[in-house]
N, C-alpha and C positions, 0 to 999 in steps of 0.2 A: 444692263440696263443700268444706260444711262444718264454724279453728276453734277455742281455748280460751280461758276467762274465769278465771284462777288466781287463789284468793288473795288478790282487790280485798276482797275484804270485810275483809278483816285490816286492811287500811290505813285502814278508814272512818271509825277512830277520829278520825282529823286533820282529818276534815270535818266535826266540830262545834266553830265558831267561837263557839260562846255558849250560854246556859242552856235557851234557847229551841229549842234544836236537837233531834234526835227519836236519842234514841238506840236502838244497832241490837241486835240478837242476839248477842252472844258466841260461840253454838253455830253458826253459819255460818260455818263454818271457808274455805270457799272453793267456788266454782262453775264450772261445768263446760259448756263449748258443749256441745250436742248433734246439731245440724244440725235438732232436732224437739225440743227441751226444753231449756231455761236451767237445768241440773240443781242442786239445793242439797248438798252434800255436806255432812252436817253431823253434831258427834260430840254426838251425845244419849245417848251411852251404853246405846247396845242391843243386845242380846245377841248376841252373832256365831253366826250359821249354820255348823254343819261344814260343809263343802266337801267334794264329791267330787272326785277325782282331777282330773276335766278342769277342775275350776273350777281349782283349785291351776293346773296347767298355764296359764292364763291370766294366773295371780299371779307365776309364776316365769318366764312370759314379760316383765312387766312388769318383773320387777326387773332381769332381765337387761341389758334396752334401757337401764333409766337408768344401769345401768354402765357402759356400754358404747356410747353411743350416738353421741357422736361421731367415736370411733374407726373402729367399724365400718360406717359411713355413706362414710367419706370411704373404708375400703382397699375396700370390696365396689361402693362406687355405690347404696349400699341408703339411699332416700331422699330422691336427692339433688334431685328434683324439688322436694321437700319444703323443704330445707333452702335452696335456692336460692329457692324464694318467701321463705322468712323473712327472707332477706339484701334483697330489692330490694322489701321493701311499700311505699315511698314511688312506686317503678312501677307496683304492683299497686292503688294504690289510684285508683279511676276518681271524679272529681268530678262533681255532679249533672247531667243533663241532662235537659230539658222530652221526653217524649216525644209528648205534646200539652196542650193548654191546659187537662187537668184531671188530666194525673200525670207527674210526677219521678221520675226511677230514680235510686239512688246506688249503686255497689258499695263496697262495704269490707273492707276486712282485720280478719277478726276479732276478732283479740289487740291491735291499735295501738288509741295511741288517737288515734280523728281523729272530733272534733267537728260536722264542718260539716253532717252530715246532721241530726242534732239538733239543729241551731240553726238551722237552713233548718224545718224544721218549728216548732219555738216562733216562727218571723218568718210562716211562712204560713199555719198554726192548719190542717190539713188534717180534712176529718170521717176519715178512714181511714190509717192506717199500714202500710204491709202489710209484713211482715217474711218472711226465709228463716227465722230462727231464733227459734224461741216463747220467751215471757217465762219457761216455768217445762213443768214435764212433762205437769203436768195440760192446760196450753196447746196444748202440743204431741200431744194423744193423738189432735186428726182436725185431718184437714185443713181450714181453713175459720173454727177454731175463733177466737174474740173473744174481748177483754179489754179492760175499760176500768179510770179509775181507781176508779169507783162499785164496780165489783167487787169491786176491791184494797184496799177500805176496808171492804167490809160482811164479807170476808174475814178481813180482822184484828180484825172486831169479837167473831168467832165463837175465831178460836184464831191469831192471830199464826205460830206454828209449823208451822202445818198446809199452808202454802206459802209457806217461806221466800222462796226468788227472787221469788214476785210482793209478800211485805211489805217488802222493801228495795226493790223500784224503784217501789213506793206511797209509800214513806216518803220518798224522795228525791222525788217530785212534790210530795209533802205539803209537805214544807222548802222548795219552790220558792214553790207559791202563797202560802204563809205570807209573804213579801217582798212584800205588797201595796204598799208604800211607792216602790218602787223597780224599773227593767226587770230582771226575775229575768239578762237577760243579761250584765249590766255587775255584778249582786251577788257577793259573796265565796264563797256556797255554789257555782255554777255554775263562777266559776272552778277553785277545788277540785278539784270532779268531773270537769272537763276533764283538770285533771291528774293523776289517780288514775284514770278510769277508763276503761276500752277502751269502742269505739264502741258497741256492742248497749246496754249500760244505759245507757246518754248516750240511747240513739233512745226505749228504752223511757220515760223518765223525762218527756223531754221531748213525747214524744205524749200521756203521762197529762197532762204540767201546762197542754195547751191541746183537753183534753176530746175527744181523736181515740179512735176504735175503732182497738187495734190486733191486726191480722190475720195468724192463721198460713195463710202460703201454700203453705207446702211439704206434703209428706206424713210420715207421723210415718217417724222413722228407721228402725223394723221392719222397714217394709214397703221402703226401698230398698235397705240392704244383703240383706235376702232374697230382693229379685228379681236383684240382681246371682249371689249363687247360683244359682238357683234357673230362671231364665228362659232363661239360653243353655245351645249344648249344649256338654258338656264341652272341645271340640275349639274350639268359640269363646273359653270364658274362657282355653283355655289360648292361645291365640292372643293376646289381651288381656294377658297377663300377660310374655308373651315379648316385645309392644310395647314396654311398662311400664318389663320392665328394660333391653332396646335404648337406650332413650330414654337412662335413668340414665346407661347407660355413653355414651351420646354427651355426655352432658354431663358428664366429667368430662372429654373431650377440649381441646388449647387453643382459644382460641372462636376462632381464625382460622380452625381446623379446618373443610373443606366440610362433614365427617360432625357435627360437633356442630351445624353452620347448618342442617343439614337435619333436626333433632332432633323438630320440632312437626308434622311434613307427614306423617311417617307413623302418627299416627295420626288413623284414617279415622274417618266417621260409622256407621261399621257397627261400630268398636270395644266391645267391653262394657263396659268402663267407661264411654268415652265415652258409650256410649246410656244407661245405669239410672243412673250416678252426677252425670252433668250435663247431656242433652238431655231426658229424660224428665221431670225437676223443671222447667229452661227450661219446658216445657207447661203443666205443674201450676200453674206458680207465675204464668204469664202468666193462666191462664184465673182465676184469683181476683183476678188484677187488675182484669179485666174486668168481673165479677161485681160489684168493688166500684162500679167508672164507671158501671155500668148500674142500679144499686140506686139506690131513690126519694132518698138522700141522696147521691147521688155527682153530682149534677149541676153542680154549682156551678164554677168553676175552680180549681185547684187545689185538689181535694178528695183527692188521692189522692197519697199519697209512698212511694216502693216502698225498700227497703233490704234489699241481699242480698251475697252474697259475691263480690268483684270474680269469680269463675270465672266466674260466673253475670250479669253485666250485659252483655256481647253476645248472647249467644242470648238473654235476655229484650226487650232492643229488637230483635231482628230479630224474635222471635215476634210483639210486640206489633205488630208495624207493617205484621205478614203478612197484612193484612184479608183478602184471599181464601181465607189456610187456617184463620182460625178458625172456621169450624163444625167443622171436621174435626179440630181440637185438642183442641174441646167435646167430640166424639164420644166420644174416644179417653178421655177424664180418668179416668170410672169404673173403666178397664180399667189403667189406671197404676196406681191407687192401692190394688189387688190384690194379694196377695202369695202363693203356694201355700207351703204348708207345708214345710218341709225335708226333712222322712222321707218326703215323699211323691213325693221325686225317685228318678233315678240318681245313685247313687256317694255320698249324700250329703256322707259324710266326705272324700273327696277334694274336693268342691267347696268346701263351705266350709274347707279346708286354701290351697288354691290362690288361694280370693279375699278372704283374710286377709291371705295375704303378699302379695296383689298391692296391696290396699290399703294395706299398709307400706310400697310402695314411693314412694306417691303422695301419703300424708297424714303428716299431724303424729304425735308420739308420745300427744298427748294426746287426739286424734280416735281415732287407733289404739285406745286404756284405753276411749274412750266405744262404740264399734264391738264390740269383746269384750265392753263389758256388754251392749249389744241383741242378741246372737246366742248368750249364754252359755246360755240354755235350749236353744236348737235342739242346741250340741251337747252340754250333759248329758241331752238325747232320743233320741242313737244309740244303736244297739244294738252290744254288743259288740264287733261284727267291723266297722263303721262305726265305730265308737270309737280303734281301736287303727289305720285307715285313716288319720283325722284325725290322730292322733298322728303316727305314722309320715310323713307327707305335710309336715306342719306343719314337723317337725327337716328333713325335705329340700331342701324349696322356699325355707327361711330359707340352705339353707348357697352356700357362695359356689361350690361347683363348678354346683349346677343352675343356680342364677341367670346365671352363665354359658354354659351348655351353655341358656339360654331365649332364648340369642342368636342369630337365626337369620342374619343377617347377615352371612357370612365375613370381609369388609371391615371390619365395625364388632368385629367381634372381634377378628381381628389386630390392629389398630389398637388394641387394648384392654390384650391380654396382650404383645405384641413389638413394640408400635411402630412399627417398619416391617415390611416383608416379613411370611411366612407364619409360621404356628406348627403346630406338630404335635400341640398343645394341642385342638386341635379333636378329631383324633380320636382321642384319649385321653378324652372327653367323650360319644363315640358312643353306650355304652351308657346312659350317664344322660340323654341326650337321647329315647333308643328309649323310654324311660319315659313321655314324655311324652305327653296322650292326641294330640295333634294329629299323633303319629307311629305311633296304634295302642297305645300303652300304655296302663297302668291303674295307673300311679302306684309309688310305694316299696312294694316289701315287706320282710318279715324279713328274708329272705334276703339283699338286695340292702342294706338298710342298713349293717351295717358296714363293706360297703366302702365308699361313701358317705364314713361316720367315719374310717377310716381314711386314704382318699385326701385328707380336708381338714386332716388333723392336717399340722404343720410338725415336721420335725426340724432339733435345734439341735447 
């Protein structure tokens, strides 16, 4: 899971070395991972939408984070998973490997930029690309869904604007073939791009300039943050969520620490995140692999190069290589890629409160902004007293007393708040713990908020 593409467009100005070069949009101000859409942010000057209440609430969670975002990361542990992948992508990034003689898996780290998967593709010309992350939104709306560069071109012929993300990574293929003189790999444009831009448009670019379909594998983003609401029972994601932040706080411990070396083990394959946000896409995303090697064009070798987010390149070769469970993968796909409606659960407002900040605790801040805009209808569709739950749930489970008191661990929390020996912090905690559904609660109420507020204020 995963993820953001900031702001390369701004710099693309530097990548036209000559007259000959394709210039780009101005109004593409910057783009946007999506996990199911290469989103275009762009200021066309259109008329802003009032906001309701909870949209705002989204907006003024946003500002918040960016003020505050390092601070509050490193004093609460909010993040810090997050923040510890950003530090070590030169580890996280997994170099390609054969998983047979007609497809290559690469993982990557979203944001860096590392080239070798796009240029393992312009060296092996694959009929198929299959990606976690689509070229652009419209790409991203099913699962399955194709893009080549004949598309990206009869597209631009019609209205350039009309999908941005897919006319800049047509336009960069375009730039490339245009170097018929010369191996586009050794020319001045490709260097450039290497060094202005993150992996995804590097893969997308170089699959259009050697005529590959390239494949979205995943499922659109909707549908997995909604089953991550929406699928387990309350008493599971709150379980999932008190993992999440256990984990954080082990890793702020020092790393000689046993409790931080035992940080990854607890959590389990029954986990909810674990299962909706990365074994269930692993399935998804294996079976359109397959889809492709078995299709009249995939027979050849090397016809197929897979590129997905290092989370995601172990569970995809172990799936792939699991020959005896894939019918049973197959079976399953349709039922993944389902999603029940939000209103049409229990608690709604507390669930998605609880699997917002647990996904704060896990992703990026920019994944974070893309996550609040695929779920921002679900909760401008509560109903009043679901409305003011979400709210209510939202301020609690961000503040650092729950987050603490999600620590079920005795050990790993004294170890947290005192260091050594015990803390009487614990049960000072009790009551915000009872809140919790996996102890029989049903979340923040009015009543119980201000102290909440109160007990997290500091006096000076």
């Amino acid at each position: 899971m995963t993820l953001s593409l900031n702001n390369f467009c701004r710099a693309f100005p530097s990548l036209q070395n000559n007259s000959t070069s394709t210039s780009f949009s101005s109004s593409a101000s910057s783009f946007s991972d999506s996990r199911g859409g290469f989103i275009v942010r762009a200021s066309l000057g259109t008329k802003k939408k009032k906001k309701n209440h909870l949209v705002a609430h989204f907006h003024r969670e946003k500002t918040h984070r960016q003020q505050s975002h390092h601070h509050r990361r490193r004093r609460r542990g909010v993040g810090v998973a997050a923040e510890q992948q950003e530090n070590n992508n030169e580890k996280n990034f997994q170099t390609g490997e054969r998983l047979d003689e007609k497809v290559s898996l690469f993982g990557i780290t979203h944001t860096q930029k590392e080239y070798e998967a796009a240029e393992y593709i312009m060296k092996s010309k694959p009929k198929f690309v299959v990606c976690e992350t689509a070229v652009s939104a419209g790409h991203g709306e099913q699962h399955g869904n194709m893009v080549t560069f004949e598309q990206g071109v009869q597209q631009m012929m019609i209205d350039p604007t009309l999908d941005e993300a897919l006319t800049f990574v047509t336009r960069l293929a375009g730039e490339m073939k245009s170097e018929v003189d010369k191996d586009a790999l050794v020319g001045d444009f490709w260097m450039s791009m290497r060094e202005q831009l993150p992996a995804e448009p590097l893969v997308y670019a170089a699959a259009m300039y050697v005529d590959a379909k390239i494949v979205f594998a995943d499922r659109p983003k909707r549908s997995t943050y909604g089953r991550l609401v929406t699928e387990p029972t309350l008493e599971e994601l709150d379980e999932a969520f008190s993992k999440q932040s256990e984990r954080n706080y082990r890793l702020l411990l020092p790393e000689s620490d046993k409790l931080r070396q035992e940080c990854d083990s607890i959590i389990t394959e029954n986990d909810a995140f674990q299962k909706y946000i990365i074994d269930e896409r692993d399935q998804i995303m294996t079976s359109c692999i397959r889809k492709c090697v078995s299709s009249e064009d995939g027979q050849s070798a090397n016809s197929v190069v897979v590129v997905v987010g290092a989370d995601h390149f172990e569970g995809i070769k172990k799936c792939y290589k699991d020959v005896f469970g894939a019918s049973e993968v197959e079976a399953k796909v349709p039922e993944l890629l389902e999603c029940k409606d939000v209103s049409s659960v229990d608690s709604p407002g507390l669930r998605l409160a609880i699997a917002l900040r647990m996904l704060g605790l896990r992703c990026s801040p920019d994944l974070i902004d893309d996550i609040m805009r695929s779920l921002e209808k679900d909760v401008a569709g509560l109903d009043n007293a679901e409305k003011e739950k979400f709210e209510l749930n939202s301020e609690a489970f961000g503040s650092t007393r729950m987050l603490l008191a999600l620590v079920d661990d005795r050990e790993v929390f004294d170890a947290t708040v005192a260091g050594l020996g015990k803390s009487d912090f614990w049960e000072k905690l009790a009551k915000f713990r009872n809140m919790r559904p996996k102890y029989g609660g049903s979340g923040m109420d009015e009543a119980n908020i201000n102290e909440l507020r109160l007990a997290s204020m500091v006096g000076f």
